[in-house]
BAFI-3210 file (N, C-alpha, C; in Angstrom, 3 decimals, decimal comma, padded with zeros to 6 digits):
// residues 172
n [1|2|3|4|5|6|7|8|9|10|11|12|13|14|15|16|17|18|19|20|21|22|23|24|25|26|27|28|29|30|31|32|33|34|35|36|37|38|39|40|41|42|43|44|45|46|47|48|49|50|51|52|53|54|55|56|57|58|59|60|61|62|63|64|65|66|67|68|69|70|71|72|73|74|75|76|77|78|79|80|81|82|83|84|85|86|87|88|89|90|91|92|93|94|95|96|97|98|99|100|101|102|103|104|105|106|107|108|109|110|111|112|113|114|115|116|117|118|119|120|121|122|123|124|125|126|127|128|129|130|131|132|133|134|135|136|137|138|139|140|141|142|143|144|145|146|147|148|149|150|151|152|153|154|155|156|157|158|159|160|161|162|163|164|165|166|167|168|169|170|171|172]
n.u [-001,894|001,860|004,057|007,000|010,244|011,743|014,725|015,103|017,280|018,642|019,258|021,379|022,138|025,138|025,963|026,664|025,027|023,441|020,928|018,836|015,778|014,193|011,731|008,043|006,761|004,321|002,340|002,235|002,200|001,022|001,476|000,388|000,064|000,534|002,814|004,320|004,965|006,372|008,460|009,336|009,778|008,930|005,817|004,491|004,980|006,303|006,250|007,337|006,315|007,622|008,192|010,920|012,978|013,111|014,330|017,370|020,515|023,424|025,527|026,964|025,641|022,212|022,013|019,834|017,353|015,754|012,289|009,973|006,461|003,095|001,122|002,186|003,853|005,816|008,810|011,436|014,084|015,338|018,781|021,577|024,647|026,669|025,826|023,207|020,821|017,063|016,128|014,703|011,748|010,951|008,049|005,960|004,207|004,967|007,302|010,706|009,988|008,948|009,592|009,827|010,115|011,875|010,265|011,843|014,593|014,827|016,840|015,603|012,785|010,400|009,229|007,779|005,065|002,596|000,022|-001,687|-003,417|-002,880|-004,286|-005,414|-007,063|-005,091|-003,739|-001,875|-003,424|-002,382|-002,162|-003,362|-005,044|-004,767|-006,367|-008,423|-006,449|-006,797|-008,160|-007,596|-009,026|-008,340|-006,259|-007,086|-008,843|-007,106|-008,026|-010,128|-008,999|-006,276|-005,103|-005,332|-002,950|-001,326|-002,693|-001,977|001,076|000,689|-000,471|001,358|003,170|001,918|001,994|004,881|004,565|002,720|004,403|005,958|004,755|003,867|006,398|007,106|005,277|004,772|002,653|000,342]
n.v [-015,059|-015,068|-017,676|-017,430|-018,654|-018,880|-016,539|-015,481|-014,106|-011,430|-009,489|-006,746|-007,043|-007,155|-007,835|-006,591|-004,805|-006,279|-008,233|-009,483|-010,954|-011,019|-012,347|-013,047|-011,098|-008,522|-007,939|-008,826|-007,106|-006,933|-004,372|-002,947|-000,187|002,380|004,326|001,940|000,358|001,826|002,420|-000,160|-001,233|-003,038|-004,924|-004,753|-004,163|-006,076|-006,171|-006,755|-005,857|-004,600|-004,291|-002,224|-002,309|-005,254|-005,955|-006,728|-005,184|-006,868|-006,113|-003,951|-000,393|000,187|003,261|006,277|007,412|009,933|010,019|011,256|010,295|008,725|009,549|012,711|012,506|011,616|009,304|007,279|005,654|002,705|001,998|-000,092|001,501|000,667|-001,307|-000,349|-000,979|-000,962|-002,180|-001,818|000,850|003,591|004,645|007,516|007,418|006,216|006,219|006,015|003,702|001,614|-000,808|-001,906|-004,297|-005,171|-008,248|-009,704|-009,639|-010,905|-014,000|-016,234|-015,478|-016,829|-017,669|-015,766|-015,095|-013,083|-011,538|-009,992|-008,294|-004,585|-001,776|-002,736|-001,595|-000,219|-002,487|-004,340|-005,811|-008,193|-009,645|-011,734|-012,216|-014,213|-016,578|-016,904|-015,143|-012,017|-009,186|-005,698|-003,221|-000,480|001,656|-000,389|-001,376|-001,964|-002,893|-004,509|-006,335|-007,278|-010,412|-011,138|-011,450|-009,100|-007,192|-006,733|-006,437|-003,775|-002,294|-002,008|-000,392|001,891|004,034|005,168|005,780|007,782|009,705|010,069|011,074|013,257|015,063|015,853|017,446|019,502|021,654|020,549]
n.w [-002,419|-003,179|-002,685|-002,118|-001,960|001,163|001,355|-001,217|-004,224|-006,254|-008,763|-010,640|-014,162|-014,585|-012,184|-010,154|-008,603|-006,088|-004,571|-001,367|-001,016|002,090|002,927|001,582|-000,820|-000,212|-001,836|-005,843|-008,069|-011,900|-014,056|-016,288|-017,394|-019,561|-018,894|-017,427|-019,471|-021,266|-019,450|-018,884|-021,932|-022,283|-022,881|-020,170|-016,374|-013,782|-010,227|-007,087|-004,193|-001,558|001,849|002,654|004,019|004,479|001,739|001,209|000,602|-001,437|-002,235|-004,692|-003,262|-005,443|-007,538|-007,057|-009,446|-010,438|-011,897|-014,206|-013,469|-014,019|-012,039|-011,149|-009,167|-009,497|-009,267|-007,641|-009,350|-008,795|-009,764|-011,557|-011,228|-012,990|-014,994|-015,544|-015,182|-014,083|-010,569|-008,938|-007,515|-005,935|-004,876|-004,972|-002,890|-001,037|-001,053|000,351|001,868|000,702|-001,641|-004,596|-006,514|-009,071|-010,315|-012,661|-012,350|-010,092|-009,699|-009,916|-011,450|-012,125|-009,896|-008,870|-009,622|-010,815|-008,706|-009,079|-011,690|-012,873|-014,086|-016,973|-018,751|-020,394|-021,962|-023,860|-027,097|-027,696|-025,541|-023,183|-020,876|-017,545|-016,525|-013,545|-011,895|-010,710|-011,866|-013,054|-014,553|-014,172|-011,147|-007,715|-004,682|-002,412|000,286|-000,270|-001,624|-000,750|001,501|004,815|006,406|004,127|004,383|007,166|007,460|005,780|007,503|009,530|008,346|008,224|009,726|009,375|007,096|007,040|008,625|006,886|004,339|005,909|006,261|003,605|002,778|004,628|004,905|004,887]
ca.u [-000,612|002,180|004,480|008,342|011,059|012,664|015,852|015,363|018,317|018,344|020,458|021,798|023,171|026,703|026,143|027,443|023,992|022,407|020,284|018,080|014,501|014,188|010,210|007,426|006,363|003,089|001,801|003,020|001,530|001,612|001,116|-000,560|-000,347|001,561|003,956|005,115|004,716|007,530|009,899|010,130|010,423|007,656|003,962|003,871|006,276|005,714|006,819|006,858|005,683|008,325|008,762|012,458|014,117|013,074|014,896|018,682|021,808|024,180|026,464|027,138|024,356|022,292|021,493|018,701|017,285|014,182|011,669|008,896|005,032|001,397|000,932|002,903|004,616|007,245|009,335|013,031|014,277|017,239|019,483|023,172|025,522|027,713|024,946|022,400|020,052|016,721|015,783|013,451|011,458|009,983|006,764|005,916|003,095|005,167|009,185|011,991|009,546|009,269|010,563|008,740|011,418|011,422|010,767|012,342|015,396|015,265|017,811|014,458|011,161|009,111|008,723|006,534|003,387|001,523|-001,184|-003,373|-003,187|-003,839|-004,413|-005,840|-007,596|-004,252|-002,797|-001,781|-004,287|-002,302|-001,898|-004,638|-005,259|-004,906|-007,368|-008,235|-005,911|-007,535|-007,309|-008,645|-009,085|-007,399|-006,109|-008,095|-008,883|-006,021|-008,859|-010,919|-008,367|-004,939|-005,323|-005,102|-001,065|-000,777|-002,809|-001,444|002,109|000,665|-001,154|002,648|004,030|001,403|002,362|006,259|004,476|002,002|004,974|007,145|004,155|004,323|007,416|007,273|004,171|004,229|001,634|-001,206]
ca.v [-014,416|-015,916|-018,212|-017,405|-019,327|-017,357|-015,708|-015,299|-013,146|-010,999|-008,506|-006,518|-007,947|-006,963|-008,607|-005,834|-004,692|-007,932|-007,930|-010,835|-010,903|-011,417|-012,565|-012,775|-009,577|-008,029|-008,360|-008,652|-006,457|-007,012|-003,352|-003,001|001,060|003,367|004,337|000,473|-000,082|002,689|002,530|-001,450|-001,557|-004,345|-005,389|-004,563|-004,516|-007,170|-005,609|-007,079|-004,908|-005,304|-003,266|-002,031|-003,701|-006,704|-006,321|-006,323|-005,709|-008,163|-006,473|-002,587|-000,218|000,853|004,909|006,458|008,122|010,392|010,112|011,232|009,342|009,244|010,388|013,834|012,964|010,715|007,909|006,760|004,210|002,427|001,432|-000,127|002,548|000,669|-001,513|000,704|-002,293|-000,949|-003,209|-001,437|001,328|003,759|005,737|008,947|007,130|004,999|006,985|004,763|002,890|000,295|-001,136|-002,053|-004,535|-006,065|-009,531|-009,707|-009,232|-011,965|-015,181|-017,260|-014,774|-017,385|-017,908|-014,203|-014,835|-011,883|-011,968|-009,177|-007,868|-003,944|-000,735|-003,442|-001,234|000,068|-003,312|-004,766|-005,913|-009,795|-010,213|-012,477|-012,041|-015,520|-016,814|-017,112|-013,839|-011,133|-008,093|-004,177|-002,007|000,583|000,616|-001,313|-000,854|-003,209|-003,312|-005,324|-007,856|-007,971|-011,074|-010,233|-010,964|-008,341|-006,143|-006,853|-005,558|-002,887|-001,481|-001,236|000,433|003,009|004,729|005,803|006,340|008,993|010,649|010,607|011,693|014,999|015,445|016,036|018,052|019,992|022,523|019,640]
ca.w [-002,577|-004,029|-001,404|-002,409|-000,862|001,704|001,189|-002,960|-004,321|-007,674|-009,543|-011,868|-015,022|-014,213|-010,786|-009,284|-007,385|-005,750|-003,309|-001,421|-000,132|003,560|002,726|000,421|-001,110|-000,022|-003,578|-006,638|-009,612|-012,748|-014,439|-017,771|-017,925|-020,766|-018,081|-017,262|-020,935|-022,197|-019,057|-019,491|-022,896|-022,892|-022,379|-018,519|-015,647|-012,829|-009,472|-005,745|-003,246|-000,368|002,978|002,337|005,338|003,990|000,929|002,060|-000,221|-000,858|-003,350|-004,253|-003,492|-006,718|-007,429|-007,354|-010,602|-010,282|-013,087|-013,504|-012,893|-014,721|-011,144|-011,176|-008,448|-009,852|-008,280|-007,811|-009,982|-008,317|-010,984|-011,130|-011,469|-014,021|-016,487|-015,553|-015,361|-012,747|-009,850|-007,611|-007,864|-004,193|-005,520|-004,052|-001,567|000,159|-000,959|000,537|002,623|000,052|-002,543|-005,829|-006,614|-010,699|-010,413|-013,683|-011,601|-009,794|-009,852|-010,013|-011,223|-012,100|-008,129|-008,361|-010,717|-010,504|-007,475|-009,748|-013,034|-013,359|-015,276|-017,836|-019,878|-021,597|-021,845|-025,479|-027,296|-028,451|-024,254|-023,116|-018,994|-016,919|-015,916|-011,970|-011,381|-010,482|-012,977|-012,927|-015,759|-013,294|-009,910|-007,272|-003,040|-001,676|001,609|-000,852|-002,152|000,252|002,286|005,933|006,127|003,364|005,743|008,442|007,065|005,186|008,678|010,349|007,642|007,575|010,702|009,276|005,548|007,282|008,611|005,391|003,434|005,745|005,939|002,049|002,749|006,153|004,962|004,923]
c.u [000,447|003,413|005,724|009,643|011,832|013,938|016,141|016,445|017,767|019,937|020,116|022,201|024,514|027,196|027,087|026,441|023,593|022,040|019,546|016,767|014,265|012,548|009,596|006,991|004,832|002,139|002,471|001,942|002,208|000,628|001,502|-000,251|000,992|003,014|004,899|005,799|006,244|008,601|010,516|010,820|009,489|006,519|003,785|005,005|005,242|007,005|006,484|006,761|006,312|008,758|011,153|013,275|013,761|013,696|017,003|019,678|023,121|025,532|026,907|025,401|023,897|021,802|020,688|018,159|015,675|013,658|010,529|007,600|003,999|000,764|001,122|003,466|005,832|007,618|010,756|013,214|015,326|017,928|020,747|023,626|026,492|026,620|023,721|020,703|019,033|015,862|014,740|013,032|011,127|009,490|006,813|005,016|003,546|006,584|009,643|011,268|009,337|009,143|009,597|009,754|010,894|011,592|011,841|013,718|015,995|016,302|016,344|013,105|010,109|008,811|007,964|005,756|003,091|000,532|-002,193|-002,656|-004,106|-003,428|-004,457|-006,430|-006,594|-003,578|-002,937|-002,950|-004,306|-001,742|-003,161|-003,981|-005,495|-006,026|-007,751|-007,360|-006,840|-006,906|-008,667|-007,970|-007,763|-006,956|-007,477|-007,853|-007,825|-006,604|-009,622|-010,255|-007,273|-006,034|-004,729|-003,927|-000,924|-001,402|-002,276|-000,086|002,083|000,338|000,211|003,437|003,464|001,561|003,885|005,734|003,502|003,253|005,904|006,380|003,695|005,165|007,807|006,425|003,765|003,097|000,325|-001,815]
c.v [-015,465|-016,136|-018,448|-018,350|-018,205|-017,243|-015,810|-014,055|-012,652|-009,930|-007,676|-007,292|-008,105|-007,580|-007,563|-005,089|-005,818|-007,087|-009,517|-010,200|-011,567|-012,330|-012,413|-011,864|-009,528|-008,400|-008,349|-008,224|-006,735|-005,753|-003,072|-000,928|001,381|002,906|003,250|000,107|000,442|002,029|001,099|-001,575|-002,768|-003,709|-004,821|-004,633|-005,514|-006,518|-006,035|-006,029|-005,596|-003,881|-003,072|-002,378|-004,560|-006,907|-006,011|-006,384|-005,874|-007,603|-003,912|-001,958|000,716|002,613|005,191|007,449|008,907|010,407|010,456|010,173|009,888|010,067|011,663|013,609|012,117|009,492|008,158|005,591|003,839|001,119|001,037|000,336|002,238|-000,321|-001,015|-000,065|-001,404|-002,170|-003,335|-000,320|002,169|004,497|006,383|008,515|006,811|005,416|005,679|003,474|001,523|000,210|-002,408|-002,871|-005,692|-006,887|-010,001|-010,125|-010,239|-013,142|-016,139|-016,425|-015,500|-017,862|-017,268|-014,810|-013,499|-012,448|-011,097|-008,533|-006,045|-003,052|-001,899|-002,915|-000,726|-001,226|-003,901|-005,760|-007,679|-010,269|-010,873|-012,543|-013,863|-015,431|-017,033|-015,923|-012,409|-009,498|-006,803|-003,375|-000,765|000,056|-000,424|-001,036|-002,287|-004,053|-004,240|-006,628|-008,507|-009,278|-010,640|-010,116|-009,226|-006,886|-005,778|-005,558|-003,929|-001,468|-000,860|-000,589|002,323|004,208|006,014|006,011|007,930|009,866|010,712|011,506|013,658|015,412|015,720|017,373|019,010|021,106|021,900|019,311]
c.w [-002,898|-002,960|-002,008|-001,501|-000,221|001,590|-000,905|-003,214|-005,827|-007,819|-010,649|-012,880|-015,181|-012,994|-009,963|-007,957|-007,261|-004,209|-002,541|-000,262|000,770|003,661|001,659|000,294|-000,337|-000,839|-004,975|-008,134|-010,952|-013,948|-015,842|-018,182|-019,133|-020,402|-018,021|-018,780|-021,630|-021,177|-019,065|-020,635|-023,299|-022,900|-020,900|-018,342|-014,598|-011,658|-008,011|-004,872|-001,937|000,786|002,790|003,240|004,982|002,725|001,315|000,650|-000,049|-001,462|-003,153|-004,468|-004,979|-006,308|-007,909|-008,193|-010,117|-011,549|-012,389|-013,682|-014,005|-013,218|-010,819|-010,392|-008,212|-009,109|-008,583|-008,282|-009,473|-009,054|-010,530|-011,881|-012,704|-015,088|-016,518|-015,153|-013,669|-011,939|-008,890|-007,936|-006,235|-005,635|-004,379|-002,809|-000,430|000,409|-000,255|001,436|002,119|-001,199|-003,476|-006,589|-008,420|-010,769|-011,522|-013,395|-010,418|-010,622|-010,285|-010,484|-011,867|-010,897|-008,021|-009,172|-010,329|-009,811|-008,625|-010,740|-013,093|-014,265|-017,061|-018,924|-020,867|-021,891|-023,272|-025,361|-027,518|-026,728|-023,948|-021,458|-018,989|-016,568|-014,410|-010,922|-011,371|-011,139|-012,897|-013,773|-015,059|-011,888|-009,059|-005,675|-002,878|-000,326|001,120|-001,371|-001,361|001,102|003,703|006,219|005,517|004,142|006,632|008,260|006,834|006,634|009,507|009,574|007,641|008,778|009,860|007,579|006,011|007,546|007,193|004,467|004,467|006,337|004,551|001,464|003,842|006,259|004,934|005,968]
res [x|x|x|x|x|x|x|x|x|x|x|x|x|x|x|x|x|x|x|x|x|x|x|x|x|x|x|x|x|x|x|x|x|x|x|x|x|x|x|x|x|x|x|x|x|x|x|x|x|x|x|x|x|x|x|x|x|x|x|x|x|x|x|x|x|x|x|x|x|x|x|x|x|x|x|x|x|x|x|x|x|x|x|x|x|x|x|x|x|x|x|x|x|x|x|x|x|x|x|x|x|x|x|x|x|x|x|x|x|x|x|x|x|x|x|x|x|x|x|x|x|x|x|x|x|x|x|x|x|x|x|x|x|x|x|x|x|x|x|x|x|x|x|x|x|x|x|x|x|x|x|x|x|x|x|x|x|x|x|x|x|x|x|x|x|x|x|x|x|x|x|x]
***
């Protein structure tokens, strides 16, 4: 996993949302699908995987756009309100619990590398995969690759994601 200095800050381009990361992400993807593909505007997005109390903001807060997902069940993009610029992302698995934050976005994002490279099989054809990173056609079991830290985290989150996911769902 990839060893950030602690308290990294980022932004908008208007510098009017900032925020700063309390820790190193969980993981940091770097996603190859359609989806990533259109709503960047590039090749992939590259996104840290951060429990949302650990990302704190420093500046005004951004608003949250619903789009929708290759999943059907969409996400919130949280954008700044005046250059529109987005910085974080919740998906429907995990909703406000955490924060899918665009290295891109960072003051420093060559500090993130990507830990794993996926949905590889849609990924342009003149991108050439690193070598030594670990990359999947599609997703991938996180029980098979997180290092136990990233477990660790992921295990206390999953308590307040079971209840969010039914509270969204109370007929399940």
């Amino acid at each position: 996993m990839s060893e950030p200095m602690e308290g990294m800050e980022g932004g908008c381009d208007c510098r009017r949302v900032r925020y700063r990361l309390l820790s190193k992400p969980i993981i940091v993807h770097c996603c190859h699908c359609r989806w990533c593909q259109r709503e960047s505007g590039g090749a992939f997005a590259i996104n840290a995987m951060m429990e949302s109390d650990r990302v704190v903001n420093l500046g005004e807060a951004p608003v949250l756009v619903d789009t929708p997902s290759a999943s059907g069940s969409g996400q919130q993009i949280a954008r700044c309100p005046h250059c529109h610029v987005a910085v974080w992302s919740h998906y429907a698995g995990s909703g406000p619990l955490t924060r899918f934050v665009r290295v891109g976005t960072l003051d420093q994002p060559d500090l993130l590398p990507p830990d794993i490279h996926i949905f590889t099989s849609s990924r342009q054809p003149w991108f050439t995969l690193p070598e030594g990173v670990p990359a999947f056609e599609a997703y991938y079991s996180p029980s098979e690759i997180w290092p136990a830290q990233a477990k660790a985290r992921w295990e206390v989150l999953m308590p307040q994601i079971k209840a969010y996911r039914a509270s969204r769902n109370p007929a399940a």
